[in-house]
PyMOL Python script that loads the backbone (N, CA, C, O; Angstrom):
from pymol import cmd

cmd.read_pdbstr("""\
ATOM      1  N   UNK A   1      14.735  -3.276  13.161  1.00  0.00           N
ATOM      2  CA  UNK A   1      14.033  -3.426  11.922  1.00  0.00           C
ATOM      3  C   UNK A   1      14.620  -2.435  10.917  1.00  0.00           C
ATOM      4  O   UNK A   1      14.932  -1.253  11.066  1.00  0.00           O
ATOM      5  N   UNK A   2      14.681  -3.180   9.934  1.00  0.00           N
ATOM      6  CA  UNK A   2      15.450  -2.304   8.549  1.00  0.00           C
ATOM      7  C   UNK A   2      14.246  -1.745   7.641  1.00  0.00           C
ATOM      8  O   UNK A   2      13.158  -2.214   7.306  1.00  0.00           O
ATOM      9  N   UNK A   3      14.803  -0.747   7.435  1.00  0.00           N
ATOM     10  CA  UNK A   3      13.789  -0.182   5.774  1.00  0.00           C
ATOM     11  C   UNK A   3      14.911   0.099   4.912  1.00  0.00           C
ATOM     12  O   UNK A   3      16.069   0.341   5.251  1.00  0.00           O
ATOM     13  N   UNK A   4      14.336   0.024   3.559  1.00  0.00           N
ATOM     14  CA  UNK A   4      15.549  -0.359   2.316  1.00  0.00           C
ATOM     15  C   UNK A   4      14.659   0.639   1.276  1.00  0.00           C
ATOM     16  O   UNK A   4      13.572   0.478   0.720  1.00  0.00           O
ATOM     17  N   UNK A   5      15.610   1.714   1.281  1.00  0.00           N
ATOM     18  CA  UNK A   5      15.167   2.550   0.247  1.00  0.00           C
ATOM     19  C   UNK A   5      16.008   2.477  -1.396  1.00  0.00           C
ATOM     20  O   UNK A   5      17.217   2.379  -1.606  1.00  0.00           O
ATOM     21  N   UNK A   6      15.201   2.540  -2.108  1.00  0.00           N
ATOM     22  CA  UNK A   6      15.410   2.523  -3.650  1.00  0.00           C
ATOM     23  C   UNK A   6      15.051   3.378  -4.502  1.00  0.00           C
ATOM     24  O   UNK A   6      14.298   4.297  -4.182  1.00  0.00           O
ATOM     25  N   UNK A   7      15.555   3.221  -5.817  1.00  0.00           N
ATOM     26  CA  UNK A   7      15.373   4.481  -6.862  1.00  0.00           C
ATOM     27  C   UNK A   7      15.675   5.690  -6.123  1.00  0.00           C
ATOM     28  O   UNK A   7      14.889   6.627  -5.984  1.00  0.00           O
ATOM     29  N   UNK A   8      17.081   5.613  -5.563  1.00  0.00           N
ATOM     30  CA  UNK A   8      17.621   6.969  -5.518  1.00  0.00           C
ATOM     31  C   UNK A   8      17.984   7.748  -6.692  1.00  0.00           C
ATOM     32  O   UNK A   8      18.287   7.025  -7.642  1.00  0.00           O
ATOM     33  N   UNK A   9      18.048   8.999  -6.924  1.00  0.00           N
ATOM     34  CA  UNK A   9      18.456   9.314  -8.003  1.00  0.00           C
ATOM     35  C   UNK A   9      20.193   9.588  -8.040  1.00  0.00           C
ATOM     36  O   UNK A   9      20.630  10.321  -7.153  1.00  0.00           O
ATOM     37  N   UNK A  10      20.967   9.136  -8.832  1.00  0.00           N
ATOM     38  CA  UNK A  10      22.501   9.221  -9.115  1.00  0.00           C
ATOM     39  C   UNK A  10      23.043  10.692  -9.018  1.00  0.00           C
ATOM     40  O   UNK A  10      24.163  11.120  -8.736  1.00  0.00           O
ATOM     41  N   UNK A  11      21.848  11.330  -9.354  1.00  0.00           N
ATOM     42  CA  UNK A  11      22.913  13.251  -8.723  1.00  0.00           C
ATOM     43  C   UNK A  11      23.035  13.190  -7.446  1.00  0.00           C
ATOM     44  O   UNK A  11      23.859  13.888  -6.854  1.00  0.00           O
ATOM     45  N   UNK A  12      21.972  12.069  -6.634  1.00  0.00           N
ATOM     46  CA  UNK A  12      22.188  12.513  -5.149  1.00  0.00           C
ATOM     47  C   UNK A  12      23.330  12.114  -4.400  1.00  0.00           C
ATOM     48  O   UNK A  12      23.852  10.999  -4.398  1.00  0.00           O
ATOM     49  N   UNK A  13      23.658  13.092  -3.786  1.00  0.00           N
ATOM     50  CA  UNK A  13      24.822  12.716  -2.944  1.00  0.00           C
ATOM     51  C   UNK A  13      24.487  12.024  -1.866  1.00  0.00           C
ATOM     52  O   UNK A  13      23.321  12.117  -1.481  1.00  0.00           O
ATOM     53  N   UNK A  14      25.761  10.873  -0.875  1.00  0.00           N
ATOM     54  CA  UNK A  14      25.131  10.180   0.144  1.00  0.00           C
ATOM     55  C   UNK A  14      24.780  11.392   1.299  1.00  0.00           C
ATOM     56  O   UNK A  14      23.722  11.186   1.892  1.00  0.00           O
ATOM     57  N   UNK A  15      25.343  12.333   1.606  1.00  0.00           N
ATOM     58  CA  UNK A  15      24.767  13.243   2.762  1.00  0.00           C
ATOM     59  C   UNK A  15      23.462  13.797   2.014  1.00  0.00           C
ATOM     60  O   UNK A  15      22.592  14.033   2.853  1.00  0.00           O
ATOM     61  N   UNK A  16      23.130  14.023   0.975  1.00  0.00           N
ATOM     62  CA  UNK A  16      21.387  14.568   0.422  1.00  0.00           C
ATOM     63  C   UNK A  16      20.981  13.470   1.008  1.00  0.00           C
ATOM     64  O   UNK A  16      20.499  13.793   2.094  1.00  0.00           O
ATOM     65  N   UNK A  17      20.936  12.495   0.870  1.00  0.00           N
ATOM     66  CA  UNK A  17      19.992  11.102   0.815  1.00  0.00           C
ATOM     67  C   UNK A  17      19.887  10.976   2.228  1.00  0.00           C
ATOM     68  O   UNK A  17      18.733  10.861   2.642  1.00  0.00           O
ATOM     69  N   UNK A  18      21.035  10.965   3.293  1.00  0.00           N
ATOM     70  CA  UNK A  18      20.968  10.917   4.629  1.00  0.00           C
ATOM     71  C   UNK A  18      20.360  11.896   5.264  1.00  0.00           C
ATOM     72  O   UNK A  18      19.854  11.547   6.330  1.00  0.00           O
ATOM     73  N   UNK A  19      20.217  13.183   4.928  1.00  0.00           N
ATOM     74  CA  UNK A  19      19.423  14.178   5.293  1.00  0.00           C
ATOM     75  C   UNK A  19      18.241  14.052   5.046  1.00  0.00           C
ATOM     76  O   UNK A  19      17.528  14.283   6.022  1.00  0.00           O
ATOM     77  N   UNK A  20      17.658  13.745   4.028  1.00  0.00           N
ATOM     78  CA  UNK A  20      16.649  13.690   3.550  1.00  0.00           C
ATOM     79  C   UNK A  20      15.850  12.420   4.379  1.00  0.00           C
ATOM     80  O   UNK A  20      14.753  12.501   4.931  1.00  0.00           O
ATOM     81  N   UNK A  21      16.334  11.773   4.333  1.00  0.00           N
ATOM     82  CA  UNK A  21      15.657  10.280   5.121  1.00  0.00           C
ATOM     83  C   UNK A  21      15.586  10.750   6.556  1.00  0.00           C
ATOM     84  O   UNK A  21      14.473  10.827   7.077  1.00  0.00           O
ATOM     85  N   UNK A  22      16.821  11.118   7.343  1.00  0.00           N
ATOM     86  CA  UNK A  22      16.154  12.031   8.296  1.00  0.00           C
ATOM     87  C   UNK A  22      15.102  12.766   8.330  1.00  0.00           C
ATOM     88  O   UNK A  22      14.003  12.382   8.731  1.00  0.00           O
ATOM     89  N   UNK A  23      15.345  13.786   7.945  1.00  0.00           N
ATOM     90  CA  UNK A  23      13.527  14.965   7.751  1.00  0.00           C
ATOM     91  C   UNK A  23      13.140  14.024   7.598  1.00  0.00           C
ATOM     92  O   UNK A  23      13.870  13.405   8.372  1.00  0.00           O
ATOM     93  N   UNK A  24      12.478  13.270   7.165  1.00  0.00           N
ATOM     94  CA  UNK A  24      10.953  12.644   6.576  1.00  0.00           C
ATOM     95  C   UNK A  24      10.893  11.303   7.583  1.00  0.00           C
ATOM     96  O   UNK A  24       9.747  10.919   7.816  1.00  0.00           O
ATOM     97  N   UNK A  25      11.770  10.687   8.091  1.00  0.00           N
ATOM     98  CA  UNK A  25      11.202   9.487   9.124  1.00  0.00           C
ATOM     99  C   UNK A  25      11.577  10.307  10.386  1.00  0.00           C
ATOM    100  O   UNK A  25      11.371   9.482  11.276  1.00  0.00           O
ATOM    101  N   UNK A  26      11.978  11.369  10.952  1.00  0.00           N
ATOM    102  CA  UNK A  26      12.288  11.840  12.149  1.00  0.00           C
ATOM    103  C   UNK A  26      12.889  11.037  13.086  1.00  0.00           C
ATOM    104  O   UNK A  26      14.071  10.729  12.929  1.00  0.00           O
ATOM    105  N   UNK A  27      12.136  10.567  14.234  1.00  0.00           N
ATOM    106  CA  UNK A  27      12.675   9.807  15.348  1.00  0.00           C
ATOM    107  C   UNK A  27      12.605   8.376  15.201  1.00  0.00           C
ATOM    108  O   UNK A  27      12.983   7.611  16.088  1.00  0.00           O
ATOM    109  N   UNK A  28      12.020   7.914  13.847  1.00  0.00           N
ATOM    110  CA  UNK A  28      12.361   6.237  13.694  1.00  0.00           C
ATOM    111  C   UNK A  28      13.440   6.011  13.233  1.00  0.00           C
ATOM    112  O   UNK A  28      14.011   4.972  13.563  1.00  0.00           O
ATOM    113  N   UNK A  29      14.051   6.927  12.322  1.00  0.00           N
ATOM    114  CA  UNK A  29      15.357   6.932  11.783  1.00  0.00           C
ATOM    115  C   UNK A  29      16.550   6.967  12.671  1.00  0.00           C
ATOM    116  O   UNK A  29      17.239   7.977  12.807  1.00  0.00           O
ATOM    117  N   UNK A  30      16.777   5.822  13.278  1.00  0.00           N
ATOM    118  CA  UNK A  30      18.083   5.488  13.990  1.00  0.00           C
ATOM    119  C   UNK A  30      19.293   5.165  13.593  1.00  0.00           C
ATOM    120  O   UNK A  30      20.172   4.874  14.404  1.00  0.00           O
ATOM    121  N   UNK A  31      19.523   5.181  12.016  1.00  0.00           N
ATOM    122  CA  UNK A  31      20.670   5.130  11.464  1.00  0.00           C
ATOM    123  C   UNK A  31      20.029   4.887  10.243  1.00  0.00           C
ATOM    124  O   UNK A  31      18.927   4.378  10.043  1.00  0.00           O
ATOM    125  N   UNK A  32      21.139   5.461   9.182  1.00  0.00           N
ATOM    126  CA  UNK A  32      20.972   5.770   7.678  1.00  0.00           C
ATOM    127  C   UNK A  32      22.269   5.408   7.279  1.00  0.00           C
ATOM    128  O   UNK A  32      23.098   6.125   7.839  1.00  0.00           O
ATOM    129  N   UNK A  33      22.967   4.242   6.227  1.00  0.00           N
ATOM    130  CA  UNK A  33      23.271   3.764   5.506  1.00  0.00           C
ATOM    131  C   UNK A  33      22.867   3.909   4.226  1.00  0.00           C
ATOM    132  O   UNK A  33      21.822   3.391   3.833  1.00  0.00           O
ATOM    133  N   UNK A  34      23.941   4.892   3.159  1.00  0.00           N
ATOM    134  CA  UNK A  34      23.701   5.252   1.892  1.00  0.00           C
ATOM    135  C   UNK A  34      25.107   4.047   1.163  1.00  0.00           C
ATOM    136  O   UNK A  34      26.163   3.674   1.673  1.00  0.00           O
ATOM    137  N   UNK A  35      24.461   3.730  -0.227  1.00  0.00           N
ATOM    138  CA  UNK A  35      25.139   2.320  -0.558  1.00  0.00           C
ATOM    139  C   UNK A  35      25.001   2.907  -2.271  1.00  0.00           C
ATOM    140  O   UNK A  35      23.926   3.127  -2.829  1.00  0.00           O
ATOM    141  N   UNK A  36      26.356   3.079  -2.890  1.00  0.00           N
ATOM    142  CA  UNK A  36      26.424   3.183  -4.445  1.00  0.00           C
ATOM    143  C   UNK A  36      26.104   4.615  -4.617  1.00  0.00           C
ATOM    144  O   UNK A  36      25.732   4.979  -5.733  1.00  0.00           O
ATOM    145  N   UNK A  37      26.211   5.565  -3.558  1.00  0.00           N
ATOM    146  CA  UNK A  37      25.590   7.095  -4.015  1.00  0.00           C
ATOM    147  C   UNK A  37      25.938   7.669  -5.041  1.00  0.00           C
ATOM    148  O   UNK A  37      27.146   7.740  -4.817  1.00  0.00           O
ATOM    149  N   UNK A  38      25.766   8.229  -6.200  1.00  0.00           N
ATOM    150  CA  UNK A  38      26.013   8.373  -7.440  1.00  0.00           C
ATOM    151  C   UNK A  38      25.797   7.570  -8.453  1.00  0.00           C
ATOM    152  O   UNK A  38      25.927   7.960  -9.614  1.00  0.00           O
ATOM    153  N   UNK A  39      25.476   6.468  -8.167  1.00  0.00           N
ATOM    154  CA  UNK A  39      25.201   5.516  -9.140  1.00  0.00           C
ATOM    155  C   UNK A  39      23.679   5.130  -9.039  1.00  0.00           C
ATOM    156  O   UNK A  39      22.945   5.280  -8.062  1.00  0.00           O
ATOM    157  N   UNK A  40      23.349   4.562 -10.350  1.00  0.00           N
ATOM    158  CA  UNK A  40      21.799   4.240 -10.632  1.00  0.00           C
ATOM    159  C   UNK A  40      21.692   3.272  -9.716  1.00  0.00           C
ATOM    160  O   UNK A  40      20.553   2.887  -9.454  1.00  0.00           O
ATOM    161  N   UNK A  41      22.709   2.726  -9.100  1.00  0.00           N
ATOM    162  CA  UNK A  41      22.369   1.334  -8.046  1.00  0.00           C
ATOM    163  C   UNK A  41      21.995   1.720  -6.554  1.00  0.00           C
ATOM    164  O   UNK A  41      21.767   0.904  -5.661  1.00  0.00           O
ATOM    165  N   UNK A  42      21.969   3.282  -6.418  1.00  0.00           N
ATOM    166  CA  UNK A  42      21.976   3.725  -5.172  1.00  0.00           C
ATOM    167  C   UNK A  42      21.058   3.104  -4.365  1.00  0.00           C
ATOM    168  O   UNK A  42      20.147   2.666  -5.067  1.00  0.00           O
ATOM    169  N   UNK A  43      20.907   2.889  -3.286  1.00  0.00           N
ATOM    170  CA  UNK A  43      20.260   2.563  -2.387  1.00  0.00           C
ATOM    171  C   UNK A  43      20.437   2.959  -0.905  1.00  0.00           C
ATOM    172  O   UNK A  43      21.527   3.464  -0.634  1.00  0.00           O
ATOM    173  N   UNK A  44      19.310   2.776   0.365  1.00  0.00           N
ATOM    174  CA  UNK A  44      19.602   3.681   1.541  1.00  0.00           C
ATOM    175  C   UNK A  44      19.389   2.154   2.251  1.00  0.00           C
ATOM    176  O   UNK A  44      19.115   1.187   1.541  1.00  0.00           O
ATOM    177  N   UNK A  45      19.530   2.041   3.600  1.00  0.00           N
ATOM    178  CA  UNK A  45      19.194   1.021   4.332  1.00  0.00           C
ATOM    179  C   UNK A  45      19.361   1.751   5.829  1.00  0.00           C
ATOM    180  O   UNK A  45      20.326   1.799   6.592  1.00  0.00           O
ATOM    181  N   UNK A  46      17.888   2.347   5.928  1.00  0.00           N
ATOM    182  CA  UNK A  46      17.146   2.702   7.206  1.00  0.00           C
ATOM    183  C   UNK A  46      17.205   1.852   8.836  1.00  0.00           C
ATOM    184  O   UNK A  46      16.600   0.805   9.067  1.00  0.00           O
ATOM    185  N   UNK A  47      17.932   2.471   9.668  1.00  0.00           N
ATOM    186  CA  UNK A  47      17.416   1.243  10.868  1.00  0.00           C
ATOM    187  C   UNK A  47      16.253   2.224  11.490  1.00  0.00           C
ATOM    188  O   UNK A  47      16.492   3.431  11.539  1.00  0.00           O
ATOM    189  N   UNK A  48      14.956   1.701  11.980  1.00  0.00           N
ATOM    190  CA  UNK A  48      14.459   2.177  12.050  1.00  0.00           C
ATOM    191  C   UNK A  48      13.927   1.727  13.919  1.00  0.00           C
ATOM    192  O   UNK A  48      13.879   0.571  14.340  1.00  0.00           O
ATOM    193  N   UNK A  49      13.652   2.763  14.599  1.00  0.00           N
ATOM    194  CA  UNK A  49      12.894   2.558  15.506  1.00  0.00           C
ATOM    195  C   UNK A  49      11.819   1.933  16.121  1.00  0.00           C
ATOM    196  O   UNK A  49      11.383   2.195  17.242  1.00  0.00           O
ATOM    197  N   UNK A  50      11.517   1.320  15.554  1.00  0.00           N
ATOM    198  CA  UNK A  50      10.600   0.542  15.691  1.00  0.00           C
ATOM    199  C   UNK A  50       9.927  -0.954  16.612  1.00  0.00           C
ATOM    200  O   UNK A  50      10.681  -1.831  16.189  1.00  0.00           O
ATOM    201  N   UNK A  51       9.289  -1.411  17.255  1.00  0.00           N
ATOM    202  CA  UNK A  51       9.312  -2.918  17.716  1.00  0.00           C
ATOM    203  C   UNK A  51       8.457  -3.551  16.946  1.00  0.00           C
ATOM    204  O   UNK A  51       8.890  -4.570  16.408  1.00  0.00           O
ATOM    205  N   UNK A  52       7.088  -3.170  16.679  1.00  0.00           N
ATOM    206  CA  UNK A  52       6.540  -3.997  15.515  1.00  0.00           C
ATOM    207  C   UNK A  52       6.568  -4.048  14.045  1.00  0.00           C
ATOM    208  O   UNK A  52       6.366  -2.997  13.437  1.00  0.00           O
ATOM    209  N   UNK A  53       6.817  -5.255  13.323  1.00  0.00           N
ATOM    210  CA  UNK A  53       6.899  -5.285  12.276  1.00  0.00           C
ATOM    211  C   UNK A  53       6.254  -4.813  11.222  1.00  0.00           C
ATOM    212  O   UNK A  53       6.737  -4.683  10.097  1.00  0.00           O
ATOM    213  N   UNK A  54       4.486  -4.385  11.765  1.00  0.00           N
ATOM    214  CA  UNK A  54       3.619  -3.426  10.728  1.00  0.00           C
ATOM    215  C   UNK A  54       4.099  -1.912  10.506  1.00  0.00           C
ATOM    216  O   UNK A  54       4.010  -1.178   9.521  1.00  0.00           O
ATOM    217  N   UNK A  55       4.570  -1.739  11.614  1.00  0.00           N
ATOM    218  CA  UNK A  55       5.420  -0.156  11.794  1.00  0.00           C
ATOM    219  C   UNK A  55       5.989   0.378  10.351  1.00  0.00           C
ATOM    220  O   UNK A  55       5.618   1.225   9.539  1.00  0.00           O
ATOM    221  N   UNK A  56       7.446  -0.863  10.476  1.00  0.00           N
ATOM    222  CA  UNK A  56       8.120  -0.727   8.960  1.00  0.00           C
ATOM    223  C   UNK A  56       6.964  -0.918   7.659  1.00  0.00           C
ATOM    224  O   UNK A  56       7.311  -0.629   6.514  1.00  0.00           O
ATOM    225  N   UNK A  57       6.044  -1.256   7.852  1.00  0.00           N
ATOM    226  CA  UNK A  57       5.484  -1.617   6.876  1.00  0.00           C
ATOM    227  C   UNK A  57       4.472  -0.159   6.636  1.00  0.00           C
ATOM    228  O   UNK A  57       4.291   0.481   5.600  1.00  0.00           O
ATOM    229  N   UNK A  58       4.093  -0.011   7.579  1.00  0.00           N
ATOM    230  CA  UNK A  58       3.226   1.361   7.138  1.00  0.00           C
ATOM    231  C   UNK A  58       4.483   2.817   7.220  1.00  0.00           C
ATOM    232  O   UNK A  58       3.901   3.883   7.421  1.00  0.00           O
ATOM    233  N   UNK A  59       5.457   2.902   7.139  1.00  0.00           N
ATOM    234  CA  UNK A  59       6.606   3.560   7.179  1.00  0.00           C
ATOM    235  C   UNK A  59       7.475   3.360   5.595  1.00  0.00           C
ATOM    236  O   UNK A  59       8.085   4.353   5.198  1.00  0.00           O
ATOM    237  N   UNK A  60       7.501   2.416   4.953  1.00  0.00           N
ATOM    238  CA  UNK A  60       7.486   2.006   3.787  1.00  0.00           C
ATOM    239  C   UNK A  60       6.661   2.590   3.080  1.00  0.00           C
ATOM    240  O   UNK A  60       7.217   3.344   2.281  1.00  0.00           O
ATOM    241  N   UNK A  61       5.213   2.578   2.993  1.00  0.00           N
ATOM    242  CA  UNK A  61       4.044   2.865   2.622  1.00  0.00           C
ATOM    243  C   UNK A  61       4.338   4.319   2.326  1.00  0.00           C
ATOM    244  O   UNK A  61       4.616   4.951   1.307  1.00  0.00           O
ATOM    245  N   UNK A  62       4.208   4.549   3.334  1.00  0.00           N
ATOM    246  CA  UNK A  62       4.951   6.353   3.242  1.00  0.00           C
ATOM    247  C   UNK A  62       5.671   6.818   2.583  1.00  0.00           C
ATOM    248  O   UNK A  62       5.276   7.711   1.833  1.00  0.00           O
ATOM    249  N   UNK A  63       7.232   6.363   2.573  1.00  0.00           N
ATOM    250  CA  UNK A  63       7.858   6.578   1.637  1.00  0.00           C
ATOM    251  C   UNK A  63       7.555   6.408  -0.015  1.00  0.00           C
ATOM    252  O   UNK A  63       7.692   7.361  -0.783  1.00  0.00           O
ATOM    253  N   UNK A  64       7.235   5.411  -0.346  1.00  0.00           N
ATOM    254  CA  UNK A  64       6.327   4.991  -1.356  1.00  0.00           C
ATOM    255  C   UNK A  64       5.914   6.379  -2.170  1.00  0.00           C
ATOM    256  O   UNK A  64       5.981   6.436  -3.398  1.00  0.00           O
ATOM    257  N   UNK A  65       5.522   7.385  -1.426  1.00  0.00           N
ATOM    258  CA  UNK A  65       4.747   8.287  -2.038  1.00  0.00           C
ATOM    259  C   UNK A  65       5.921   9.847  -2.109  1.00  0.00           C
ATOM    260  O   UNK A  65       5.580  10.875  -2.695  1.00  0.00           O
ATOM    261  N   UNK A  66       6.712   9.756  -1.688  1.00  0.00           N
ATOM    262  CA  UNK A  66       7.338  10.628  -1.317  1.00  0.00           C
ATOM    263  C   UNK A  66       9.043  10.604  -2.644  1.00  0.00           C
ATOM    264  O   UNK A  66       9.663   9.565  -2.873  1.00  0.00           O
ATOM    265  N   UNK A  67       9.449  12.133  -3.335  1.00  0.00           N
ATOM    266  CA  UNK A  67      10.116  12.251  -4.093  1.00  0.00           C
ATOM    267  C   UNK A  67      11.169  12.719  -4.171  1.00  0.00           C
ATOM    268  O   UNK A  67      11.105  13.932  -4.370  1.00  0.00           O
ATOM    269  N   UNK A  68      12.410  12.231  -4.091  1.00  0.00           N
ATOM    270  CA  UNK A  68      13.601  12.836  -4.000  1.00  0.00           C
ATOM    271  C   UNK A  68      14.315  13.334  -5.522  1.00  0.00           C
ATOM    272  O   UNK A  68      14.735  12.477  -6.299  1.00  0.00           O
ATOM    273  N   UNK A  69      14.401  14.854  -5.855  1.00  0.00           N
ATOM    274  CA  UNK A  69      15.338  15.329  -7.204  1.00  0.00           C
ATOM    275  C   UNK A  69      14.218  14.876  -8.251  1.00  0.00           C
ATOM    276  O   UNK A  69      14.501  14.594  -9.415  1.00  0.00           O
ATOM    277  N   UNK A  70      12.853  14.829  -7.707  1.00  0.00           N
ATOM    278  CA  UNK A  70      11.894  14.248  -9.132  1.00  0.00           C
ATOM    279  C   UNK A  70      11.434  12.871  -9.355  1.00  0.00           C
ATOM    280  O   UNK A  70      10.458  12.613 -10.060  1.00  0.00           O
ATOM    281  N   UNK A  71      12.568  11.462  -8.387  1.00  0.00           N
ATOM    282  CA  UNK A  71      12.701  10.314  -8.520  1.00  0.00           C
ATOM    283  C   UNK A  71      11.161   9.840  -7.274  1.00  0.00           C
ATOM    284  O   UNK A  71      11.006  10.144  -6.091  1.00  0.00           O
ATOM    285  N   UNK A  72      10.514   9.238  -7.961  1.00  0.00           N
ATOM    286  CA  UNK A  72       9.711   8.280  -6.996  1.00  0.00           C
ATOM    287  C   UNK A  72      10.234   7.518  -6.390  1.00  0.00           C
ATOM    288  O   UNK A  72      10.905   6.740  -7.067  1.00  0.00           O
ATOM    289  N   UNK A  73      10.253   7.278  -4.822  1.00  0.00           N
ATOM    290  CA  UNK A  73      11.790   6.526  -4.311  1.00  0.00           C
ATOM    291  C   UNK A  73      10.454   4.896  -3.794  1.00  0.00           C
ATOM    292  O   UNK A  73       9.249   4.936  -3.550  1.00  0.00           O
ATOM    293  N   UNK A  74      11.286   3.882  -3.817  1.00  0.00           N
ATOM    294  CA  UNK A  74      10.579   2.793  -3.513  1.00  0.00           C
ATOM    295  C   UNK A  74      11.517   2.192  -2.197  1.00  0.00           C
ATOM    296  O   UNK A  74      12.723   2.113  -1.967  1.00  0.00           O
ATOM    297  N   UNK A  75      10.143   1.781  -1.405  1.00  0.00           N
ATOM    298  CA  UNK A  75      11.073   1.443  -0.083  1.00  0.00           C
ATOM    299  C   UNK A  75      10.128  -0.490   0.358  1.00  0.00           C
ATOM    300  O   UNK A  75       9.326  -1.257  -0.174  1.00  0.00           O
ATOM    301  N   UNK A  76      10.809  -0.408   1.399  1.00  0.00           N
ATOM    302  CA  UNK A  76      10.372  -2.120   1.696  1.00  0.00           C
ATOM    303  C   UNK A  76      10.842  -2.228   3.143  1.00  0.00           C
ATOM    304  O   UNK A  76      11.839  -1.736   3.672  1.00  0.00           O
ATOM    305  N   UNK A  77      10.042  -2.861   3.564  1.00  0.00           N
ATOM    306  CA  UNK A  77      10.162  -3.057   4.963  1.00  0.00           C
ATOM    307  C   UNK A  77      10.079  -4.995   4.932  1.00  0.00           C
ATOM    308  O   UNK A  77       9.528  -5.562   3.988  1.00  0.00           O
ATOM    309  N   UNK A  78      10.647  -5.701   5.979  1.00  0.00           N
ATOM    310  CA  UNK A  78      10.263  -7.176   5.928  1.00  0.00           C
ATOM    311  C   UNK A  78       9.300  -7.292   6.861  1.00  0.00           C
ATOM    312  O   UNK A  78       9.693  -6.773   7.906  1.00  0.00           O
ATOM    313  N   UNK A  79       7.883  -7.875   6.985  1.00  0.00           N
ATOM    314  CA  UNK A  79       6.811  -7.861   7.936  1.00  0.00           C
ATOM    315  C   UNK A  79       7.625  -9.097   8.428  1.00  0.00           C
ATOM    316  O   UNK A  79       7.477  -8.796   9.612  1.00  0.00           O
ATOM    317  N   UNK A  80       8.148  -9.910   8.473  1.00  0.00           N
ATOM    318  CA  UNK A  80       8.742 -11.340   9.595  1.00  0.00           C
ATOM    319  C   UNK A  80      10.163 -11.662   8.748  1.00  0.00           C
ATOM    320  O   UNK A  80      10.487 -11.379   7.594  1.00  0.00           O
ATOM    321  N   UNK A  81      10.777 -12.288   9.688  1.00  0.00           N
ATOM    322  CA  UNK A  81      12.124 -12.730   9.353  1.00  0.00           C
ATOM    323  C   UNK A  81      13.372 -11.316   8.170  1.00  0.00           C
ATOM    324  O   UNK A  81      13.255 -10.164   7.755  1.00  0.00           O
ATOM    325  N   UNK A  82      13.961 -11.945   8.143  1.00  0.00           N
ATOM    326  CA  UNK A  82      15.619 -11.161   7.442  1.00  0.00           C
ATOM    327  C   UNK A  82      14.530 -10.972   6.051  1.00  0.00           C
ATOM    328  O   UNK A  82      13.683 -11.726   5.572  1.00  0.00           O
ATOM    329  N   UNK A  83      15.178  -9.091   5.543  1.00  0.00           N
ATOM    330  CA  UNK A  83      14.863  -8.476   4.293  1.00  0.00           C
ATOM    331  C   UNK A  83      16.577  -9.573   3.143  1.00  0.00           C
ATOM    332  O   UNK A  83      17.767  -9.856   3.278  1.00  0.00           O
ATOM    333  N   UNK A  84      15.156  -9.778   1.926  1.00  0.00           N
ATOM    334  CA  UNK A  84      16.409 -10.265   0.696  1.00  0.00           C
ATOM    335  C   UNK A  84      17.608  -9.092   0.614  1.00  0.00           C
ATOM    336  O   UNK A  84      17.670  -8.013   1.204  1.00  0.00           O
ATOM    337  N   UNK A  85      18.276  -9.537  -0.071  1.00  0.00           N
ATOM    338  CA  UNK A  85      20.078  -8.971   0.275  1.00  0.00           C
ATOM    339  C   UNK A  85      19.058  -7.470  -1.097  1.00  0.00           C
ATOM    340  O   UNK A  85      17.887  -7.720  -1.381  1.00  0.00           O
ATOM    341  N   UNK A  86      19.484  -6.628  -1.485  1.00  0.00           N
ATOM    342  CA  UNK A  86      19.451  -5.446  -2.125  1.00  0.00           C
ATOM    343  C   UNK A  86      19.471  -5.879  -3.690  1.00  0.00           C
ATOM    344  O   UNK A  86      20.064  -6.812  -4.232  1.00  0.00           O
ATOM    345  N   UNK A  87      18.566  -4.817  -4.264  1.00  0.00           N
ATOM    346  CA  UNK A  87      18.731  -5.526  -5.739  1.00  0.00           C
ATOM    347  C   UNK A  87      19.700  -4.510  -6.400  1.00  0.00           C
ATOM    348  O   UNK A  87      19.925  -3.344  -6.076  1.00  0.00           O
ATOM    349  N   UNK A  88      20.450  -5.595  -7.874  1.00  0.00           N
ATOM    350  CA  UNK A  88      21.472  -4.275  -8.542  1.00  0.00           C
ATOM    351  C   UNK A  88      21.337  -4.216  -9.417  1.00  0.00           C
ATOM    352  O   UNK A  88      21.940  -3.372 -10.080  1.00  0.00           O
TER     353      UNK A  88
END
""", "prot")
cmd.dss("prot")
cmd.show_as("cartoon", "prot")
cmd.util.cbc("prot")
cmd.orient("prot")
């Protein structure tokens, strides 16, 4: 199961963003994929530990509230079937 993080902020570098998503999901965070780092298009794509699909969803939720460099970061989890391709 994927989580898809957004509104990164463009100062962040892809190792800030990968660190950071570490600390804060700990042991669901099974791989971190940083995509456009420096750019307003940045985005993360989380694999996450997980087997049920509410998991990502209340793991999303979380993030939701949580601020990287000042930026409110927005995340998404898919509750069934394949997440839409990333927005730009």
């Amino acid at each position: 199961m994927n989580l898809t993080v957004r509104n990164i902020p463009a100062s962040c570098t892809e190792q800030e963003v990968r660190e950071f998503l570490r600390k804060e999901l700990g042991h669901y965070a099974v791989g971190v994929a940083v995509y456009e780092a420096g750019t307003p298009n940045a985005y993360a794509v989380v694999e996450l530990d997980a087997d049920e699909p509410y998991v990502g969803e209340v793991i999303a939720r979380h993030m939701q509230g949580l601020h990287l460099k000042g930026a409110s970061l927005d995340a998404s989890s898919p509750l069934f079937g394949d997440e839409p391709p990333a927005r730009h």
